[in-house]
C-alpha positions in Angstrom: 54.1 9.6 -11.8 51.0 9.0 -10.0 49.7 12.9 -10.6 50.7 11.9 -14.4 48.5 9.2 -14.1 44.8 10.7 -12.4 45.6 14.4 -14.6 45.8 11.8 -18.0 42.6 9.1 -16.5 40.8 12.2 -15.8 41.0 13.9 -18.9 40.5 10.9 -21.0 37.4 10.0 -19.2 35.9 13.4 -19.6 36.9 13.3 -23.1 35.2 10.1 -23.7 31.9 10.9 -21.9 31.8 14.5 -24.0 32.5 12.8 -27.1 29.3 10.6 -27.1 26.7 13.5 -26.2 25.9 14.0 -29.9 25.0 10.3 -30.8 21.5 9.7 -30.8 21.4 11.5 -27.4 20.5 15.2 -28.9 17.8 14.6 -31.8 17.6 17.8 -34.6 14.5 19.4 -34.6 11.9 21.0 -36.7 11.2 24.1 -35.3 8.2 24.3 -37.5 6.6 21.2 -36.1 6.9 22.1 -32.3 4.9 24.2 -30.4 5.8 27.6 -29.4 3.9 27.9 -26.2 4.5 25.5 -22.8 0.9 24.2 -22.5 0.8 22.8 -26.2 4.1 21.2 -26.4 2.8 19.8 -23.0 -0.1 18.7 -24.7 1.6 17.2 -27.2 4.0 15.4 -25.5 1.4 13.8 -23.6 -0.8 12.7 -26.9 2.9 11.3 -27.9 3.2 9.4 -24.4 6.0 11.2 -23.4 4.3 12.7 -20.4 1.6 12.7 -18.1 -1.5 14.9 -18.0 -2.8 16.0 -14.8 -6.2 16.8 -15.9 -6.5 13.2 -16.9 -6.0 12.2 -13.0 -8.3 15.1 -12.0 -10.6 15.1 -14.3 -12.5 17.4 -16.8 -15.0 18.5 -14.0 -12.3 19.3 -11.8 -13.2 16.7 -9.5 -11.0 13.7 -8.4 -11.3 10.4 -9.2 -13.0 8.0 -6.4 -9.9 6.4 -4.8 -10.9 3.6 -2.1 -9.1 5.2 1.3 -8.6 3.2 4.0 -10.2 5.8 6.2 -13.1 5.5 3.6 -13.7 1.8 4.0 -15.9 0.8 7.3 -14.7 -2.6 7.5 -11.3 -1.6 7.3 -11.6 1.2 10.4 -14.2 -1.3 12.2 -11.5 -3.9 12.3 -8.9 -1.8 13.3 -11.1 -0.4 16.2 -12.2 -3.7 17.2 -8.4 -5.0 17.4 -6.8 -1.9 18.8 -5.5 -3.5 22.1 -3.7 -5.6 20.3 0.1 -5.2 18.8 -0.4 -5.7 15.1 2.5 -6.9 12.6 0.8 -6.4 9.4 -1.4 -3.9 8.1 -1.9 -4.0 4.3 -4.6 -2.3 3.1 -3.8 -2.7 -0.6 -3.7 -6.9 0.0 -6.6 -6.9 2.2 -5.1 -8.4 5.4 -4.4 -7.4 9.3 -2.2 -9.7 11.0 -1.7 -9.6 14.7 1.4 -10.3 16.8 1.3 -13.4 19.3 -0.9 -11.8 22.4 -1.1 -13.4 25.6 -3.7 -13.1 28.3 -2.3 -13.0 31.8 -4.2 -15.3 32.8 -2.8 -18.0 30.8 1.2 -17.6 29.9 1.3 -21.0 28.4 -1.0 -20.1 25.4 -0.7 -17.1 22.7 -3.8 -16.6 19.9 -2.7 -14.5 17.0 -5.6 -13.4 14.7 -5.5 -12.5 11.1 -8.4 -10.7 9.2 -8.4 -11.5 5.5 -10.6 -8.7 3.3 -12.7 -10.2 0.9 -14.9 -7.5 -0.5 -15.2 -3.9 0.6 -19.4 -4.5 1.2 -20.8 -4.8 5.0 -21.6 -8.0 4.7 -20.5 -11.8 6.6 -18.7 -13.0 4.0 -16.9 -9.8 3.3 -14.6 -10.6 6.3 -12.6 -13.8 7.3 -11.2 -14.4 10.7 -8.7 -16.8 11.3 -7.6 -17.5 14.9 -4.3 -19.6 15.5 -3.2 -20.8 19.0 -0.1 -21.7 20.3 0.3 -23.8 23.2 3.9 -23.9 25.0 4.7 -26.8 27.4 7.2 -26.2 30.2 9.7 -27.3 27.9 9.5 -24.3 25.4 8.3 -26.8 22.8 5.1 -25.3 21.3 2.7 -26.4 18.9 0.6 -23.8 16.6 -3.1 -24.8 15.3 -6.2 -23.2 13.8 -8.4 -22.6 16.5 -11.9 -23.0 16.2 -14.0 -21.2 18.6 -16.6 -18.6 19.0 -14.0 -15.6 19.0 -13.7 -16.1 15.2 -17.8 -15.6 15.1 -17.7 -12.9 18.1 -15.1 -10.5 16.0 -16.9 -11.1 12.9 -20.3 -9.6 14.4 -17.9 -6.9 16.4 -17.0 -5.8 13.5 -19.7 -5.9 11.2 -21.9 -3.9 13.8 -18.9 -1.2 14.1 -18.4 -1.0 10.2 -22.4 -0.3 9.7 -21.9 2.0 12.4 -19.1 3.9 10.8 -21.2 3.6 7.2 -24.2 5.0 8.9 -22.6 7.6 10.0 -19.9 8.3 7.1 -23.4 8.9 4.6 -25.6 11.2 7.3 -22.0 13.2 6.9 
């Protein structure tokens, strides 16, 4: 009975997706109208939006288009040069933004600084780059309390990295 069963599912199912191929799935076409050789139907599929041209991403010179690379951008390699001893969390080029992990000093245990760089333009420039420094602050308790921190580390790896990113662009253009 069970045989019975999957051999009659089985062959109405098959039936049933077979049956339906011919509706509005396969269209009739003019031979006439439809190129003969590969590269025109491609082309015309393309003018039709049904496909995508790869000359229109390379271009008519043969050249690429100018794609901004992180390993083009100086401030982008300057920051992560300037920030490479520490563990980083995120790393998002496309939104700009490098977020570090919680790093303590050995010196202090009881306090962690965490450090996010915010991309505001892709220009050398002080007010292409913000710096954010937060401190946490544990008491013997565990209980901890996280704040902005304003000091002069916020200004110290703004000029770090401003004078490693016109380093890098010095260098990239005498390349």
């Amino acid at each position: 009975m069970n045989i019975k069963f999957i051999i009659l599912a089985t062959l109405l199912s098959v039936f049933f997706l077979t049956s339906s191929c011919g509706k509005g799935f396969f269209k009739k076409v003019d031979t006439r109208q439809v190129p003969i050789s590969g590269p025109e139907r491609a082309k015309k599929n393309v003018k039709e939006g049904r496909g995508v041209s790869l000359g229109s991403i390379i271009g008519k010179d043969g050249k690429g288009t100018n794609y901004e690379f992180s390993t083009s951008n100086p401030l982008w390699r300057a920051t992560l040069d300037i920030l490479d001893f520490l563990p980083l969390t995120t790393v998002d080029y496309s939104g700009g933004m490098i977020i570090s992990d919680w790093y303590t000093d050995n010196s202090n245990n009881k306090q962690a600084l965490k450090i996010t760089v915010r991309f505001l333009s892709n220009k050398v420039q002080t007010n292409s780059v913000k710096v954010t420094v937060h401190r946490k602050q544990c008491s013997v308790n565990e209980s901890c309390k996280v704040e902005v921190f304003k000091s002069r580390i916020q200004e110290e790896l703004v000029a770090s990295i401003l004078k490693e990113a016109s380093l890098l662009e010095k260098q990239q253009k005498n390349n």
